[in-house]
KOLLUMVEX-870947 format. One record per residue (C-alpha): chain; residue number from 1; residue in three letters; x, y, z. Coordinates in pm, 1 decimal, decimal comma, padded with zeros to 6 digits. Layout:
N
<r 'A' NUM 'Ala' <X Y Z>>
...
***
This chain:
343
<r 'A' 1 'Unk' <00449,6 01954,6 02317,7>>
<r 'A' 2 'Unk' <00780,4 01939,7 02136,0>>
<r 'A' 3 'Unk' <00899,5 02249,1 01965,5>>
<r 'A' 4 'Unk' <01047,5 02047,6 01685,1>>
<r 'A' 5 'Unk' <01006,9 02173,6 01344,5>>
<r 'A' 6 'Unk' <01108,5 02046,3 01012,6>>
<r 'A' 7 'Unk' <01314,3 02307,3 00779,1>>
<r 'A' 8 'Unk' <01064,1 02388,2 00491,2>>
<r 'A' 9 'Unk' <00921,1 02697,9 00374,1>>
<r 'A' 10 'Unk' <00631,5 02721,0 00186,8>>
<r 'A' 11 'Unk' <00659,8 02838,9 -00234,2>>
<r 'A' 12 'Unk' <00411,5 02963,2 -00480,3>>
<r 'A' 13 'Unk' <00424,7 02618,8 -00683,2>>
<r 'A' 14 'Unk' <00262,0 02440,7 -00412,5>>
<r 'A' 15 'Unk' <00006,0 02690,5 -00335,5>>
<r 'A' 16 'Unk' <-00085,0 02591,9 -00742,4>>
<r 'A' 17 'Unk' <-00025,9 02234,3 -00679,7>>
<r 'A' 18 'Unk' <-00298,9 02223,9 -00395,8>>
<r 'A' 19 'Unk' <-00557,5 02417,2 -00608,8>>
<r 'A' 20 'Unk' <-00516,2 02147,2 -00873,3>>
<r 'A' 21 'Unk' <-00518,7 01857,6 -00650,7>>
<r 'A' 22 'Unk' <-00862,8 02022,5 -00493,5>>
<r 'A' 23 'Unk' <-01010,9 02067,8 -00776,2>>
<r 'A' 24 'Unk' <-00931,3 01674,5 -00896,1>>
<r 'A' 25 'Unk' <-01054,3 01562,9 -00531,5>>
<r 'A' 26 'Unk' <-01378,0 01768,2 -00586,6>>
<r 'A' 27 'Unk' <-01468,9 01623,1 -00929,4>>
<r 'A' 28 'Unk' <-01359,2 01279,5 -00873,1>>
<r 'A' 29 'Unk' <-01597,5 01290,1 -00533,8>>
<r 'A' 30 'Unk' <-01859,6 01394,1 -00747,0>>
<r 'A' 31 'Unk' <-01865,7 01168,3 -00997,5>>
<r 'A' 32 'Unk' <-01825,4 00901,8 -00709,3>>
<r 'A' 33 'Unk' <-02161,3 00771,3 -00687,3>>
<r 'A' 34 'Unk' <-02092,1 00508,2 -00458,5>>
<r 'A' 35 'Unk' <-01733,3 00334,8 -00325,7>>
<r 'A' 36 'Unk' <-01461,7 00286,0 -00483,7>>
<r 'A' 37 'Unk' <-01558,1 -00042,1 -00693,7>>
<r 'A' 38 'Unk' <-01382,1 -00348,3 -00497,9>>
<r 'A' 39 'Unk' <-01222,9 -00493,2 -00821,0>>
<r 'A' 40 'Unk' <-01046,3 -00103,8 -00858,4>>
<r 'A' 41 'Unk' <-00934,9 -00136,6 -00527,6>>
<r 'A' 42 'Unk' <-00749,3 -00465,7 -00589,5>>
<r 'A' 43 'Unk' <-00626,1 -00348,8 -00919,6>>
<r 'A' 44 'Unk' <-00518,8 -00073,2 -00763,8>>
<r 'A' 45 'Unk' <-00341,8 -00232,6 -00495,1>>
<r 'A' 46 'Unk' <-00176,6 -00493,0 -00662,4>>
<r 'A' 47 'Unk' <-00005,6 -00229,1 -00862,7>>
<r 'A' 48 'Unk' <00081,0 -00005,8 -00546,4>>
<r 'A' 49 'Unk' <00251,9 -00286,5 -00390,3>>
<r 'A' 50 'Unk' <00472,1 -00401,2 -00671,5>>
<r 'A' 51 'Unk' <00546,7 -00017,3 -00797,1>>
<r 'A' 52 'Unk' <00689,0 00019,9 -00410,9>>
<r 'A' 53 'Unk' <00871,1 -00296,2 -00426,8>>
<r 'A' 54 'Unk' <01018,2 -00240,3 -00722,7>>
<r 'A' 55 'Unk' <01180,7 00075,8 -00616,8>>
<r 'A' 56 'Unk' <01326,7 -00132,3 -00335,9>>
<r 'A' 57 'Unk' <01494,9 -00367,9 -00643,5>>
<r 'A' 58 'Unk' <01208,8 -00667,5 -00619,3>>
<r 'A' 59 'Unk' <01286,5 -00803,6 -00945,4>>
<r 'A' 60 'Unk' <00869,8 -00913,5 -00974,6>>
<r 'A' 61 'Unk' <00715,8 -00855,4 -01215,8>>
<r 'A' 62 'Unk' <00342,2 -00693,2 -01222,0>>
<r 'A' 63 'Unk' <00203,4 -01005,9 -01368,6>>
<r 'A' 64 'Unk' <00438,0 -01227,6 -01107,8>>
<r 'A' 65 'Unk' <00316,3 -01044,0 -00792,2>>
<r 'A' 66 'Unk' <-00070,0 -01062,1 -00932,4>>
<r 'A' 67 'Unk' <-00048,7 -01438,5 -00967,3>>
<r 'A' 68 'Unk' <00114,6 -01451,7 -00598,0>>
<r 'A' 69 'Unk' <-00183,7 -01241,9 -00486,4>>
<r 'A' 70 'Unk' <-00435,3 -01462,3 -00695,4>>
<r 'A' 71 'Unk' <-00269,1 -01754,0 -00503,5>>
<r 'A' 72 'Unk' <-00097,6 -01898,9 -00756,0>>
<r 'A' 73 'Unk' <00303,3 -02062,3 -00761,7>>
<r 'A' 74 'Unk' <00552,6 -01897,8 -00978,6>>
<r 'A' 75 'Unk' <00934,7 -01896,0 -00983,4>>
<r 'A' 76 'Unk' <01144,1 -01677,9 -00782,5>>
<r 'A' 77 'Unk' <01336,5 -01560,9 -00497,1>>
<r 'A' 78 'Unk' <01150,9 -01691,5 -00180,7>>
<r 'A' 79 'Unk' <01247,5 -01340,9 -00012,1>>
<r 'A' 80 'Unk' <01068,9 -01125,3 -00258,7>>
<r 'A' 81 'Unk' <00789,3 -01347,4 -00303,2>>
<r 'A' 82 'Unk' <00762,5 -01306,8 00110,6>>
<r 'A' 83 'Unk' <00790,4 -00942,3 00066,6>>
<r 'A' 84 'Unk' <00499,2 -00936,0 -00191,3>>
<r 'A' 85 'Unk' <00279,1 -01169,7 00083,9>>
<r 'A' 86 'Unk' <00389,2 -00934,7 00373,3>>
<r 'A' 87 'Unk' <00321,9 -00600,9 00140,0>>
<r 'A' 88 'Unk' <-00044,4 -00672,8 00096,0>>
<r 'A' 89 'Unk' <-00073,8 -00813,8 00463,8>>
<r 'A' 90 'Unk' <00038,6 -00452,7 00569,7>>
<r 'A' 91 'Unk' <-00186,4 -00268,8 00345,1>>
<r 'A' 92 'Unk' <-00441,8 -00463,9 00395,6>>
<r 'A' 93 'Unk' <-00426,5 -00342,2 00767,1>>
<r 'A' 94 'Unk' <-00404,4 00021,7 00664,9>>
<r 'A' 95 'Unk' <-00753,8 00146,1 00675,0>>
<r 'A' 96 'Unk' <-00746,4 -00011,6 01111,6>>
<r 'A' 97 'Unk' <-00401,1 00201,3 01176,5>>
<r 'A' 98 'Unk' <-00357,5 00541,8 01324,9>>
<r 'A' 99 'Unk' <-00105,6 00758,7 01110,6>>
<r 'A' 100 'Unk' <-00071,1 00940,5 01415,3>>
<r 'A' 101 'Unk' <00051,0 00616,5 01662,3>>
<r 'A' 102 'Unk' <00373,6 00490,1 01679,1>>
<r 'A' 103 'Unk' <00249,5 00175,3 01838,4>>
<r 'A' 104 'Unk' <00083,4 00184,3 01440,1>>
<r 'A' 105 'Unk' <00370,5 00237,0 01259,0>>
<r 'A' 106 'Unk' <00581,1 -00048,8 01435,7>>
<r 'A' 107 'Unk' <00288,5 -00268,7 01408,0>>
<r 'A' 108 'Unk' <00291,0 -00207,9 01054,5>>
<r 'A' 109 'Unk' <00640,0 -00265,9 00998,5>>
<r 'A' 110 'Unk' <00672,2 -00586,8 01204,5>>
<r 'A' 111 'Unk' <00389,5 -00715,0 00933,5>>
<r 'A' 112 'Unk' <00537,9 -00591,9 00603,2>>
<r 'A' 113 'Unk' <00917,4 -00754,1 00723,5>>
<r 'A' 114 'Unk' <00823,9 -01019,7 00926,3>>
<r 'A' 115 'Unk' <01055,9 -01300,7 00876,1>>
<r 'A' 116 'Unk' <01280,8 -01069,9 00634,0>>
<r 'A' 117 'Unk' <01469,4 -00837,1 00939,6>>
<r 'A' 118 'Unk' <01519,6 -00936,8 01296,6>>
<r 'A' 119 'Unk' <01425,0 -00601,1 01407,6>>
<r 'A' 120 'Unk' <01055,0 -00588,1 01222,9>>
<r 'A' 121 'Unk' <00871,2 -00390,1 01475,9>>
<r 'A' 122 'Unk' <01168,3 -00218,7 01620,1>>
<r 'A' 123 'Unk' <01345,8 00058,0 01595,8>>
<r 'A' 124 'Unk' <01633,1 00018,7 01496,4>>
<r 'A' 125 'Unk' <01927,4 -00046,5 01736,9>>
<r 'A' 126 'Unk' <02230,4 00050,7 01528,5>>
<r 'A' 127 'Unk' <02360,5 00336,3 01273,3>>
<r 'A' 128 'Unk' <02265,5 00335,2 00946,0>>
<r 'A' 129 'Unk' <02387,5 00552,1 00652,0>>
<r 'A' 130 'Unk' <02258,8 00567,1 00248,0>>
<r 'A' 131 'Unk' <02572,8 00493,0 00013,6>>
<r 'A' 132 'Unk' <02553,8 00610,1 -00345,2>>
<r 'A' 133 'Unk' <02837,0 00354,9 -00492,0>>
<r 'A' 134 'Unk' <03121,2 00377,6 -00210,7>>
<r 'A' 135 'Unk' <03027,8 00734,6 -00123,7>>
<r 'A' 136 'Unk' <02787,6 00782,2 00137,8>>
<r 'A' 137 'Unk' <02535,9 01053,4 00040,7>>
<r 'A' 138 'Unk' <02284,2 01011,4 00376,0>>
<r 'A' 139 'Unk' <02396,8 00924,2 00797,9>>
<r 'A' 140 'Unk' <02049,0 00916,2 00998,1>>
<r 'A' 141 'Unk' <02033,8 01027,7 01363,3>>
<r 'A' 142 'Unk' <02161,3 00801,1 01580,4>>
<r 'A' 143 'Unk' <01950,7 00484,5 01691,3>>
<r 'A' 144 'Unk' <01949,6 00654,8 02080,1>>
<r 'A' 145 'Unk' <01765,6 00934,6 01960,4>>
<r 'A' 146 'Unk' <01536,7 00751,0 01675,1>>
<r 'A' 147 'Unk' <01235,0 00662,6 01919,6>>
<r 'A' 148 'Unk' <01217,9 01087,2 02017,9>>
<r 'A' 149 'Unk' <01239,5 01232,8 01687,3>>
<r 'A' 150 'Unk' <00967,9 00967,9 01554,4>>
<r 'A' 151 'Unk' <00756,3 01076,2 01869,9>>
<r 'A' 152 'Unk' <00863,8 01418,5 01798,0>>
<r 'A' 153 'Unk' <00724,8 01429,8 01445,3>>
<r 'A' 154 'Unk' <00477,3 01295,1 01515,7>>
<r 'A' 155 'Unk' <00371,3 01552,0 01754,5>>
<r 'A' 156 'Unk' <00476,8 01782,4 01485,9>>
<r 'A' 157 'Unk' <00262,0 01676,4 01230,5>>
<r 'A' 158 'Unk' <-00084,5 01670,3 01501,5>>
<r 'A' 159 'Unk' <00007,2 02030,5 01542,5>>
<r 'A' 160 'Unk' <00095,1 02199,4 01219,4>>
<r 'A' 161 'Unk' <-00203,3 02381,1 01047,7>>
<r 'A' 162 'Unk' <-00011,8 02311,4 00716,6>>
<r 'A' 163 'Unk' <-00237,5 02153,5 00464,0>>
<r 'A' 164 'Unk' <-00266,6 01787,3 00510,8>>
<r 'A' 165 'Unk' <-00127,7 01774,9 00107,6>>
<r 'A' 166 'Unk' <00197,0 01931,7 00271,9>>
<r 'A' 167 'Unk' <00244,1 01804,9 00545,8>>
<r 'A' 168 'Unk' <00169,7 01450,5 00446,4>>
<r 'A' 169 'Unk' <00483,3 01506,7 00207,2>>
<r 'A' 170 'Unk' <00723,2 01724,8 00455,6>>
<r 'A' 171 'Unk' <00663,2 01363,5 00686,4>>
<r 'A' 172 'Unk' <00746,6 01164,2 00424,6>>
<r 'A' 173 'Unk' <01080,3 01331,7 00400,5>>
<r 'A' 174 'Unk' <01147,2 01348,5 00751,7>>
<r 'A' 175 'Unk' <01073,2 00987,5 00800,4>>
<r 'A' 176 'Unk' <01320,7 00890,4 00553,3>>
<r 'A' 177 'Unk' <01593,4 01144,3 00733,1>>
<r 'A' 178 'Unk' <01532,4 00956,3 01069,3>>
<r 'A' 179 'Unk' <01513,8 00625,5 00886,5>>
<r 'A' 180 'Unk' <01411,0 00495,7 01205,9>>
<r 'A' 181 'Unk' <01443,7 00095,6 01081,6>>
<r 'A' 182 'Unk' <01720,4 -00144,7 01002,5>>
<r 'A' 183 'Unk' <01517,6 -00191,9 00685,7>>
<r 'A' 184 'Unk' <01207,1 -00143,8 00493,0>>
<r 'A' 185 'Unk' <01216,5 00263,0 00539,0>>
<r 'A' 186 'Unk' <01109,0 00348,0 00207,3>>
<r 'A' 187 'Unk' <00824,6 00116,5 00146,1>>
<r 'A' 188 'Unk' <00715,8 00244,9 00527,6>>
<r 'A' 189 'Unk' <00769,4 00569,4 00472,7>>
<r 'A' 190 'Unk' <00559,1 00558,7 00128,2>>
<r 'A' 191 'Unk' <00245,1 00358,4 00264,1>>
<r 'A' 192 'Unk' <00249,5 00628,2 00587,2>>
<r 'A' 193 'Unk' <00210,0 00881,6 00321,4>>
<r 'A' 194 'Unk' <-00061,2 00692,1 00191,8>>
<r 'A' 195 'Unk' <-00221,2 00659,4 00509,5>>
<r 'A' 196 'Unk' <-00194,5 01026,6 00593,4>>
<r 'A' 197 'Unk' <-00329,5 01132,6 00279,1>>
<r 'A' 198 'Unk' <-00628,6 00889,0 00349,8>>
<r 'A' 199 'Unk' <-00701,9 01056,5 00647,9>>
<r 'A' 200 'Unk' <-00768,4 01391,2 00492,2>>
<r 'A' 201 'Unk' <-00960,4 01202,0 00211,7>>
<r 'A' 202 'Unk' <-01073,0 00805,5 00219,9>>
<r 'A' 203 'Unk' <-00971,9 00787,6 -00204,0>>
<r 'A' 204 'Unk' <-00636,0 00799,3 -00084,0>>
<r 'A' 205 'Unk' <-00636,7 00461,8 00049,3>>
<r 'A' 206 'Unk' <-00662,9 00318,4 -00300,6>>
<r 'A' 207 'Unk' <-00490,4 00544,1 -00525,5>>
<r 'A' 208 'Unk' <-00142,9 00387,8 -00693,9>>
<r 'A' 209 'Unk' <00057,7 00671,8 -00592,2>>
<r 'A' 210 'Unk' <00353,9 00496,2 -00573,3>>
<r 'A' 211 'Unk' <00311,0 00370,1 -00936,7>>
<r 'A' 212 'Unk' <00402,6 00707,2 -01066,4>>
<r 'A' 213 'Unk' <00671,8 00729,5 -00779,6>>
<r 'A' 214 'Unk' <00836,6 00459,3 -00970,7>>
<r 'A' 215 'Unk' <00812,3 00629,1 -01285,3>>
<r 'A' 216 'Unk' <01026,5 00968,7 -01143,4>>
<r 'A' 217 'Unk' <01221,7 00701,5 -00918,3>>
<r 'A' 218 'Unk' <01588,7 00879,2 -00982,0>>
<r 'A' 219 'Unk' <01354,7 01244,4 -00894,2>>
<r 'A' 220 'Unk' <01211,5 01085,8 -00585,3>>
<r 'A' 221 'Unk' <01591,5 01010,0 -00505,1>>
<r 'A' 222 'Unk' <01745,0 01327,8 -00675,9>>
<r 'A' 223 'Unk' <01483,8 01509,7 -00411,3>>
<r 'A' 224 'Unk' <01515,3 01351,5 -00097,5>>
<r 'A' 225 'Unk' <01911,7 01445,6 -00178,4>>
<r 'A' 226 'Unk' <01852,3 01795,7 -00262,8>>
<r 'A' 227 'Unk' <01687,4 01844,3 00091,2>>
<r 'A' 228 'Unk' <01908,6 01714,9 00283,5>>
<r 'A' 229 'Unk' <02188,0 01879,8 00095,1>>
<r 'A' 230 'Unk' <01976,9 02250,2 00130,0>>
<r 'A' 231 'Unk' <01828,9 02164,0 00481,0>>
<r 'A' 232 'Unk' <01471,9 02222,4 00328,2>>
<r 'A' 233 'Unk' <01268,8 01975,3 00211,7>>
<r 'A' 234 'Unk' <01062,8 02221,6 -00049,6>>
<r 'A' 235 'Unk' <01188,9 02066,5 -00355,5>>
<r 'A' 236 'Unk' <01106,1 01725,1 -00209,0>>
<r 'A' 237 'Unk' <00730,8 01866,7 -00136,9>>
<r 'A' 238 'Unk' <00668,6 02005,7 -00465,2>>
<r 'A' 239 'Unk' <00765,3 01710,0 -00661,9>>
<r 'A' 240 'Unk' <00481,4 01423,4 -00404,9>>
<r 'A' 241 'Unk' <00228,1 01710,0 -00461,6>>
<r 'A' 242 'Unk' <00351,0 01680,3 -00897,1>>
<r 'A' 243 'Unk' <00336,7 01281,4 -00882,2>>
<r 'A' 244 'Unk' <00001,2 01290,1 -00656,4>>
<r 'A' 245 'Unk' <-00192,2 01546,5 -00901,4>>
<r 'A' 246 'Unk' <-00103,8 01305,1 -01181,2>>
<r 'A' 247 'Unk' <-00233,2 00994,4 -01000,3>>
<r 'A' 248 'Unk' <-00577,5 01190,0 -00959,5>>
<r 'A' 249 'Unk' <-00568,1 01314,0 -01317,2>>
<r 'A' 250 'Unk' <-00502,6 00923,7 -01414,8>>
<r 'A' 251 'Unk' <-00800,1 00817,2 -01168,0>>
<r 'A' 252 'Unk' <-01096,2 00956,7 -01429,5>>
<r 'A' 253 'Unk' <-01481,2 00779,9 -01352,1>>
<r 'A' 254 'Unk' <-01513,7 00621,5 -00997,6>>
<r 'A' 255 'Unk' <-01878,3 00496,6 -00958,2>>
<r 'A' 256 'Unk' <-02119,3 00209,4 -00905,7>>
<r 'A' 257 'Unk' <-02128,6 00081,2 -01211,3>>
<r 'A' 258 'Unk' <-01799,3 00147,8 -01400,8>>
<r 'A' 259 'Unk' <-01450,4 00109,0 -01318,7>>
<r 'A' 260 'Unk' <-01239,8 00282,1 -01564,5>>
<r 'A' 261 'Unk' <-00909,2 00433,8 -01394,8>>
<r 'A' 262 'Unk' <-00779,1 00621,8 -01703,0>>
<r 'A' 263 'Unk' <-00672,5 00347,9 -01942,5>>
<r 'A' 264 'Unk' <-00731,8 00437,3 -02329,7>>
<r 'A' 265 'Unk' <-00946,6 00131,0 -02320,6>>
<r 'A' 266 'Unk' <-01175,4 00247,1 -02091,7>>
<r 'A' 267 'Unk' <-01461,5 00036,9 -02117,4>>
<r 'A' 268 'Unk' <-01315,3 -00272,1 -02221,6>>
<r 'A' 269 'Unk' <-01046,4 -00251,0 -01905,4>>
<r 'A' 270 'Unk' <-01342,2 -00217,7 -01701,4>>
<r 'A' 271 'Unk' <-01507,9 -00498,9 -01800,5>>
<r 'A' 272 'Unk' <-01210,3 -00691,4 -01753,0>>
<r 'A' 273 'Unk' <-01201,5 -00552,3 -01434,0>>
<r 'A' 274 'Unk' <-01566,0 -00637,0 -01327,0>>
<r 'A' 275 'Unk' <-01490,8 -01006,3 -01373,7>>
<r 'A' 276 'Unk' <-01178,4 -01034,8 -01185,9>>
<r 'A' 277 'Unk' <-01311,4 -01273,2 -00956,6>>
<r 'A' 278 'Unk' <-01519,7 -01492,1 -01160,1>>
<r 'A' 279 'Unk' <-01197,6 -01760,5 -01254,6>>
<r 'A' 280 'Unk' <-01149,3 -01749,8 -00927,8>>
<r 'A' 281 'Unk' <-01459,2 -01841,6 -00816,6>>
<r 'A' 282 'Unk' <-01491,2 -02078,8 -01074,4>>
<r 'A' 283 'Unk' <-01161,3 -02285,7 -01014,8>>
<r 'A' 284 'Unk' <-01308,7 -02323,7 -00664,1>>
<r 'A' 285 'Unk' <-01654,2 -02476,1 -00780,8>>
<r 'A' 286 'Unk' <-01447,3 -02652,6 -01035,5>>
<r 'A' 287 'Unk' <-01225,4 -02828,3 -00767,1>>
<r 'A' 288 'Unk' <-01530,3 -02880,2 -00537,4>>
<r 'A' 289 'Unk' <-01716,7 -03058,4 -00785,8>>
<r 'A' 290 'Unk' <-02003,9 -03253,9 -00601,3>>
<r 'A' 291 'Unk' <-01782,5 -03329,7 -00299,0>>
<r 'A' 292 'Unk' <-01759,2 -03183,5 00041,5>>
<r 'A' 293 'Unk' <-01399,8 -03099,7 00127,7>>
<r 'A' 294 'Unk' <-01256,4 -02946,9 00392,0>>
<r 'A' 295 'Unk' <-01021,2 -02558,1 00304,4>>
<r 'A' 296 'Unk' <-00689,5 -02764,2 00394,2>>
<r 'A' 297 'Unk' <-00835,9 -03009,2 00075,8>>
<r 'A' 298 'Unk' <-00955,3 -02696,4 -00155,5>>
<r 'A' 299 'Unk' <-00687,3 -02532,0 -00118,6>>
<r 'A' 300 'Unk' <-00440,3 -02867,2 -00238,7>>
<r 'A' 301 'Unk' <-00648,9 -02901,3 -00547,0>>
<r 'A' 302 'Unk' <-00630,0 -02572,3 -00616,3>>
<r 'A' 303 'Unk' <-00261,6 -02563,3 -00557,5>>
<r 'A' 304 'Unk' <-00242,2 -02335,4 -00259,6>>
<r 'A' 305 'Unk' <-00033,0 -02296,6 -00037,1>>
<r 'A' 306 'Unk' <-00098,3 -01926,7 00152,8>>
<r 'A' 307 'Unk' <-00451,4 -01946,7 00365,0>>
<r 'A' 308 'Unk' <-00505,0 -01561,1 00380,1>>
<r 'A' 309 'Unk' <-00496,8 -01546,8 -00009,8>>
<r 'A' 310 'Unk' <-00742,3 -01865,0 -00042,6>>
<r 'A' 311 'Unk' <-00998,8 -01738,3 00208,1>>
<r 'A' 312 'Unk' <-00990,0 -01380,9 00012,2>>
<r 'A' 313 'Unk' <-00987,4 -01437,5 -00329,8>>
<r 'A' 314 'Unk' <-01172,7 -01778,7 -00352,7>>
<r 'A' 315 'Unk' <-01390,1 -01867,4 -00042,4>>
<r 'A' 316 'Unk' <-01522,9 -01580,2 00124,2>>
<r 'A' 317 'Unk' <-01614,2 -01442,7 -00252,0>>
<r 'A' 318 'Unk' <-01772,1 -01826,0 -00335,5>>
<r 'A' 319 'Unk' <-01964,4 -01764,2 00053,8>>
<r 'A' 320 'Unk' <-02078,3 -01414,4 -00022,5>>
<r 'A' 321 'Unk' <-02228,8 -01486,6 -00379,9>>
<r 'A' 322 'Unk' <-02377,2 -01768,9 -00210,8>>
<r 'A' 323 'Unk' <-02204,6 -02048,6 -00451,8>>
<r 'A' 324 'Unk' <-02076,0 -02262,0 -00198,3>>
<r 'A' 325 'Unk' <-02248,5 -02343,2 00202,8>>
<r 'A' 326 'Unk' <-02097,3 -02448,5 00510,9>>
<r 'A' 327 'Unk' <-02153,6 -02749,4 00609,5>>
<r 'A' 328 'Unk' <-02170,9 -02625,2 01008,6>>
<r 'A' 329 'Unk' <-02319,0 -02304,6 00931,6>>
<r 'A' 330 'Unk' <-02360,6 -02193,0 01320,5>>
<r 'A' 331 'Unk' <-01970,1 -02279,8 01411,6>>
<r 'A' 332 'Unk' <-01797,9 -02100,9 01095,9>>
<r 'A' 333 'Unk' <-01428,6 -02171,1 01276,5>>
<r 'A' 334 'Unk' <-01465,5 -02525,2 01363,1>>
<r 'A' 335 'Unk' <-01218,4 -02725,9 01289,9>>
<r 'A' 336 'Unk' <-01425,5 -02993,7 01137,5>>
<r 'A' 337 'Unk' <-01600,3 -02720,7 00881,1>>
<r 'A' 338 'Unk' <-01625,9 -02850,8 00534,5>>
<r 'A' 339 'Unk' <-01803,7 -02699,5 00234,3>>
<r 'A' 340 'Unk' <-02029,7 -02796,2 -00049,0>>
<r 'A' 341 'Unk' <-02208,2 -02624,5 -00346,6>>
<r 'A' 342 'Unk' <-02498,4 -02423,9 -00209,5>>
<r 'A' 343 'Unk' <-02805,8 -02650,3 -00250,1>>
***
């Protein structure tokens, strides 16, 4: 084992910060009567992935990267549309990684830049500094020694008997010190947090932490700066376990039947939410008609263009309510599968 440790020392504030964030985990898992409702999850996705993005300077907007997701065309740069597609390709692998694996973490990043970086799934090979303007405010390590301080923190973080809450955070930081890619650090080093957090408790997967990340972006900066400047990432840890509170404190009835996430409109957001899929759905039967068509013809009346969206928002919702059939019901992946409206 490594005998690395990261500079941080432990204050009062986040000793209050974890009592608070108990106390919202405890209620919000007892009001939880079931799992977390799968039109919440999207919702809550959707606005994870364009809050992180946006910090990164994706000019999307939330409406823009919910009609990509939906599987609909829009206007814009092909690069941060791709980054959008790859985004929710990543997270949607999230709940199948190991926070703990490095194998993981490059897999994850050769999914969320694929075709933007050469180097997605790499380390990177080269130096790399942060420049504020023309002054530069951050050099990481050198690339020779990224691979052993990633292995090293990780090791780190299996080891420490810090609370998960803190430690989560204190990796977070040191991640973005290493900056161990050419490119995409801070969206990877957010959705690792994410991950981390989830394996102390599963609601983490689908809380929008990074919404509120975006909302005290220059603090999120302001902190990581601070740290390096002081050699202790405290500041840096008190101000995740500040923006995560407030994401539970937002997240307010979680159950079988109701879907409200905080909004003032509480019921009438969750009904909104409960029908998410039905146009969906509905342009599918719509563009099926009394025909049998094959995906490849669905999907060109319906204007589609990216197969992972079609299969999850349209057909394997239209299979699972039982609206539509396969014609070849026993070979599911053939390539001469068609479907119909279920008779």
């Amino acid at each position: 084992m490594s005998d690395y440790k990261p500079p941080f020392h432990m204050t009062d504030r986040m000793t209050s910060l974890i009592a608070e964030i108990s106390e919202h985990v405890g209620r919000i898992t007892v009001l939880q009567d079931s799992t977390i409702s799968p039109h919440l999850r999207r919702k809550n996705r959707i606005r994870t992935i364009h809050s992180s993005l946006a910090i990164e300077n994706n000019s999307l907007s939330l409406e823009q990267v919910t009609a990509i997701l939906n599987g609909k065309r829009i206007l814009g740069n092909p690069n941060e549309i791709r980054e959008v597609q790859n985004a929710y390709d990543a997270y949607e692998m999230l709940m199948l990684l190991d926070p703990l694996s490095v194998h993981d973490l490059l897999k994850a990043h050769a999914q969320m830049m694929n075709g933007l970086v050469p180097e997605s799934g790499r380390f990177r090979s080269g130096g790399v500094g942060i420049f504020k303007g023309i002054s530069l405010i951050h050099m990481a390590p050198p690339a020779a020694f990224v691979a052993e301080h990633m292995h090293n923190l990780v090791a780190w973080y299996r080891h420490s008997e810090l609370h998960p809450l803190v430690k989560s955070a204190i990796f977070h930081y040191e991640f973005e010190f290493i900056h161990p890619f050419s490119d995409g650090n801070g969206r990877m080093g957010r959705m690792w947090h994410t991950l981390l957090l989830a394996q102390w408790k599963e609601l983490f997967f689908w809380l929008p932490v990074e919404e509120l990340i975006q909302a005290r972006q220059q603090e999120y900066y302001d902190a990581l700066g601070a740290a390096d400047a002081q050699a202790d990432s405290a500041g840096f840890v008190e101000l995740m376990l500040e923006i995560i509170r407030d994401a539970l404190g937002k997240l307010t009835v979680v159950g079988r039947d109701s879907d409200q996430d905080g909004d003032q409109d509480g019921d009438q957001d969750s009904a909104q939410d409960s029908d998410q899929d039905k146009p969906a759905i509905q342009r599918l039967l719509s563009a099926l008609g009394n025909e049998t068509l094959s995906a490849a013809e669905l999907m060109k009346r319906l204007h589609l263009s990216h197969r992972p969206t079609f299969r999850k928002n349209y057909l394997h919702p239209a299979l699972e309510q039982n609206r539509i059939e396969r014609t070849l019901p026993d070979r599911p992946n053939s390539k001469n599968q068609k479907y119909r409206k279920h008779r």
